[in-house]
C-alpha positions as CSV (number, residue, x, y, z in Angstrom):
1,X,-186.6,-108.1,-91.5
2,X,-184.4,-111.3,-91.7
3,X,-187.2,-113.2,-89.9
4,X,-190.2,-111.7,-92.2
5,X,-187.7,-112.8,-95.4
6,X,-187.0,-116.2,-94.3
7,X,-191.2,-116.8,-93.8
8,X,-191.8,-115.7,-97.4
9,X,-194.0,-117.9,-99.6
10,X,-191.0,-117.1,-102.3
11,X,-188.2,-120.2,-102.0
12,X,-185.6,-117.6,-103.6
13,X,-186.2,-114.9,-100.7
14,X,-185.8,-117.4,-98.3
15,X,-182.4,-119.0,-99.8
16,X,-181.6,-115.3,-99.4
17,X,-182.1,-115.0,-95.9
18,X,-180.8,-118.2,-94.7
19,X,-177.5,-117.0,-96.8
20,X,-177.0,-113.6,-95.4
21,X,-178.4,-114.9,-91.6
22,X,-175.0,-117.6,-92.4
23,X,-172.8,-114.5,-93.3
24,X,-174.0,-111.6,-90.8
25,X,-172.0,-111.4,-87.5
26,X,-175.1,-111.8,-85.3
27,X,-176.5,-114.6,-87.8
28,X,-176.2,-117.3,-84.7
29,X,-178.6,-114.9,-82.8
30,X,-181.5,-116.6,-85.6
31,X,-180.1,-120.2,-85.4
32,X,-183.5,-121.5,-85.3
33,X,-184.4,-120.5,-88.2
34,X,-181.6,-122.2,-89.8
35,X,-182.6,-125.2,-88.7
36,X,-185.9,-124.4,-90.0
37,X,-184.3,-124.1,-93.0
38,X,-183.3,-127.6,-93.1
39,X,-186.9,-128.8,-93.2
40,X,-187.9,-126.4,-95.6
41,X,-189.9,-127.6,-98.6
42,X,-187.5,-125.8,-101.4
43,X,-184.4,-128.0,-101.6
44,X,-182.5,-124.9,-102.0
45,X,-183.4,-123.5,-99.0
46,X,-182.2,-126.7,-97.2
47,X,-179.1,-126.4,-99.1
48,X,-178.6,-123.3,-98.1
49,X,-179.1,-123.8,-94.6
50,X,-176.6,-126.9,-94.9
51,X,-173.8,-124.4,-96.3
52,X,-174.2,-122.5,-93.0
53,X,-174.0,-125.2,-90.6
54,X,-170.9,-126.3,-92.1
55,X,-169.5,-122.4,-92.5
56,X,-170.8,-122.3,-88.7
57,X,-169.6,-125.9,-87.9
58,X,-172.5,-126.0,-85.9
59,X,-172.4,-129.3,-84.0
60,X,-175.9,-128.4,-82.6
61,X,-177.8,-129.0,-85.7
62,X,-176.2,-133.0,-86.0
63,X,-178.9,-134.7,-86.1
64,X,-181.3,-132.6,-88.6
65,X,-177.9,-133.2,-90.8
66,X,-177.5,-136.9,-90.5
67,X,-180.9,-137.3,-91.6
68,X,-180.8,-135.1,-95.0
69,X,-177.9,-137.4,-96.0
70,X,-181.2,-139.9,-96.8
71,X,-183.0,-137.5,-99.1
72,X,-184.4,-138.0,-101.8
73,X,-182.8,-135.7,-103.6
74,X,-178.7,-136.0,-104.8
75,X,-177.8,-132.4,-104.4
76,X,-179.0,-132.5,-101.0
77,X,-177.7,-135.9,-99.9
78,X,-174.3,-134.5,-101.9
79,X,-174.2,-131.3,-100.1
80,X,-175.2,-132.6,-96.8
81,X,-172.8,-135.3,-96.6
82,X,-170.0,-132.4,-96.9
83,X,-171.5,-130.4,-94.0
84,X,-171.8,-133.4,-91.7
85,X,-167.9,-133.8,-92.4
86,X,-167.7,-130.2,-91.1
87,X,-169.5,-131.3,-88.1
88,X,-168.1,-135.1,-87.9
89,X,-168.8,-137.7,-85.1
90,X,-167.2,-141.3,-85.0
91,X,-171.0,-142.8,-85.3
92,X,-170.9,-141.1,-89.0
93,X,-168.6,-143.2,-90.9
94,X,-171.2,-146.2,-91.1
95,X,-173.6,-144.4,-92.7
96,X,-171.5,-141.8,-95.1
97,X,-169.3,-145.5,-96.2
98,X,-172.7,-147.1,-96.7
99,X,-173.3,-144.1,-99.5
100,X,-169.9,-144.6,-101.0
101,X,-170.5,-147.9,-101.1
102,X,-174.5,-147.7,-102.6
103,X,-175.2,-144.7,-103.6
104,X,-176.9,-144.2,-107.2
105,X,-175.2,-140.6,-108.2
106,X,-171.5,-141.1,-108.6
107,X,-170.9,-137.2,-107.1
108,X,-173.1,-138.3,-104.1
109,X,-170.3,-141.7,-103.8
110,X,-167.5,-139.3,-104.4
111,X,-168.3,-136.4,-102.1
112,X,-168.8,-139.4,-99.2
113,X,-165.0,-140.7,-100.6
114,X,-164.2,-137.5,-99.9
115,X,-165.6,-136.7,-96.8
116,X,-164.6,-140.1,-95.1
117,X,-161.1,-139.8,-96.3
118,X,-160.9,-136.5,-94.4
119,X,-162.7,-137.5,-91.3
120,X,-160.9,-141.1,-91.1
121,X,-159.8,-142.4,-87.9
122,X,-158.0,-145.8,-86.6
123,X,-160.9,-147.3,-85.9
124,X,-162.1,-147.0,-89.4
125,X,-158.9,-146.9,-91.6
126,X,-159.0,-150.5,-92.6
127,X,-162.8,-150.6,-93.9
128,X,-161.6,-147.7,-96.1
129,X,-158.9,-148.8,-97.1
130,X,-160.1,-151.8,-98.3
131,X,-162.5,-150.1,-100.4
132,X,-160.4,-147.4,-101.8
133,X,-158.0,-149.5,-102.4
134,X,-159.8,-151.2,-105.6
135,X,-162.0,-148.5,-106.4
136,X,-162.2,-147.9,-109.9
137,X,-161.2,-144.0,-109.5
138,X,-157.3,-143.5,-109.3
139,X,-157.7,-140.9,-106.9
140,X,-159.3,-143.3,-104.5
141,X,-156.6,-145.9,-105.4
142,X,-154.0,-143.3,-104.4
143,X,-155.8,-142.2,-101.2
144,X,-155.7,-146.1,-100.2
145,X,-151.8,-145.6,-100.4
146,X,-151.8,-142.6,-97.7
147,X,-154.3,-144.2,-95.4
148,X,-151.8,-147.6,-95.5
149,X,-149.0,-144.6,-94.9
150,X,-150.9,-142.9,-91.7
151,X,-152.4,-146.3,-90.4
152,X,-151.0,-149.3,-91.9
153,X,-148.8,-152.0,-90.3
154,X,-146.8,-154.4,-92.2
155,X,-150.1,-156.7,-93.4
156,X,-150.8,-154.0,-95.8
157,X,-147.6,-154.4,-98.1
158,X,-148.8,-157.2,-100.4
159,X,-151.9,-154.9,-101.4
160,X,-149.5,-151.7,-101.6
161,X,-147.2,-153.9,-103.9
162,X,-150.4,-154.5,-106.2
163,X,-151.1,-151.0,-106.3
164,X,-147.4,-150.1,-107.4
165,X,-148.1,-151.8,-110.9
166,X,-151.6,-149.7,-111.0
167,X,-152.0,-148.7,-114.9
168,X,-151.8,-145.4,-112.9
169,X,-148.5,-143.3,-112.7
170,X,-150.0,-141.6,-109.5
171,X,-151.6,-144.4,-107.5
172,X,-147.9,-145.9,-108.5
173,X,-145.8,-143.3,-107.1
174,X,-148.3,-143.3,-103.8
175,X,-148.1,-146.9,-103.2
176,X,-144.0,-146.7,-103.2
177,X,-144.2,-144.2,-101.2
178,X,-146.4,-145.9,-98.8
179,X,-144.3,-148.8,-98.6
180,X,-141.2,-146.5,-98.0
181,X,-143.0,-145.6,-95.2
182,X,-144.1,-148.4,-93.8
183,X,-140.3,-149.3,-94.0
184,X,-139.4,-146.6,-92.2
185,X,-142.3,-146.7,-89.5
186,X,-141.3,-151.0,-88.9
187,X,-137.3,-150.4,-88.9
188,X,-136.2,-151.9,-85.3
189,X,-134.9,-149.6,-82.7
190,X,-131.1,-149.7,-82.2
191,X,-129.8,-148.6,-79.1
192,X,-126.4,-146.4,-79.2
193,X,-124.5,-147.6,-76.9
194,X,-121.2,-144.7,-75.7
195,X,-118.2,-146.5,-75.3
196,X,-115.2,-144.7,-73.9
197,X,-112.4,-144.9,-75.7
């Protein structure tokens, strides 16, 4: 029944299907037509399909994923950007910063903040960093702070000491924070030493 709904000429029936195949507790037992979902020709039907990868975190369907994030269309690009940070690889950040960085649709360049901000690494910290760190969002400005607070080292401080005089009381209060722990994370090692009295 499932399969005969998620063939029908109607775009709407097939959404349907693809949701409830992502939702029934033998839905992974019709994985393929999920990812026939993804090349379907009804963007909501792809969309769709994308929500149940990522409710799946289906690692399998990777590569049908990193290629939506280049459609044509913004919701699509938006909502596939999210799933692939469900299903996230290393080789992903230099495409997903490339969209914060180009994009035309400012909730396609903020759902890529996003999902780079949650899928950042060591390798990658710095490149974000930098870029979040004079973004014109506060929010981004305030995530620069607690990547310099996972990641940084003591080269960071001058930009973290810009960013606590941001016109923004949050990025602000981030940025002190930051430093305090970059203080904290750089304070030498003191030995205790027992000494019988």
């Amino acid at each position: 029944m499932l399969r005969d709904a998620a063939a029908s000429a109607d775009q709407f029936i097939r959404r349907t299907a693809v949701e409830v195949i992502g939702r029934h507790v033998s839905g992974r037992n019709l994985s393929d037509l999920i990812l026939c979902a993804l090349a379907d020709r009804s963007e909501y039907v792809v969309r769709a399909g994308c929500q149940v990868i990522e409710d799946w975190k289906w690692d399998a369907a990777h590569g049908a994923i990193s290629n939506l994030i280049k459609s044509p269309s913004g919701s699509t690009r938006q909502v596939s950007i999210r799933t692939l940070g469900a299903i996230w690889r290393q080789s992903d950040f230099q495409p997903v910063f490339q969209i914060y960085k180009t994009d035309a649709e400012t909730e396609v360049r903020r759902e890529a903040a996003w999902t780079l901000r949650n899928n950042v690494s060591g390798a990658d910290w710095r490149r974000l960093f930098d870029a979040f760190r004079t973004d014109a969002l506060p929010r981004h400005r305030r995530w620069a702070c607690d990547l310099a607070s996972a990641f940084g080292q003591p080269d960071v401080v001058r930009f973290l000491k810009a960013l606590c005089t941001d016109r923004d009381g949050h990025v602000r209060k981030a940025a002190a924070k930051a430093m305090a722990a970059l203080d904290a994370h750089t304070l030498p090692v003191v030995e205790t030493v027992d000494v019988d009295v």
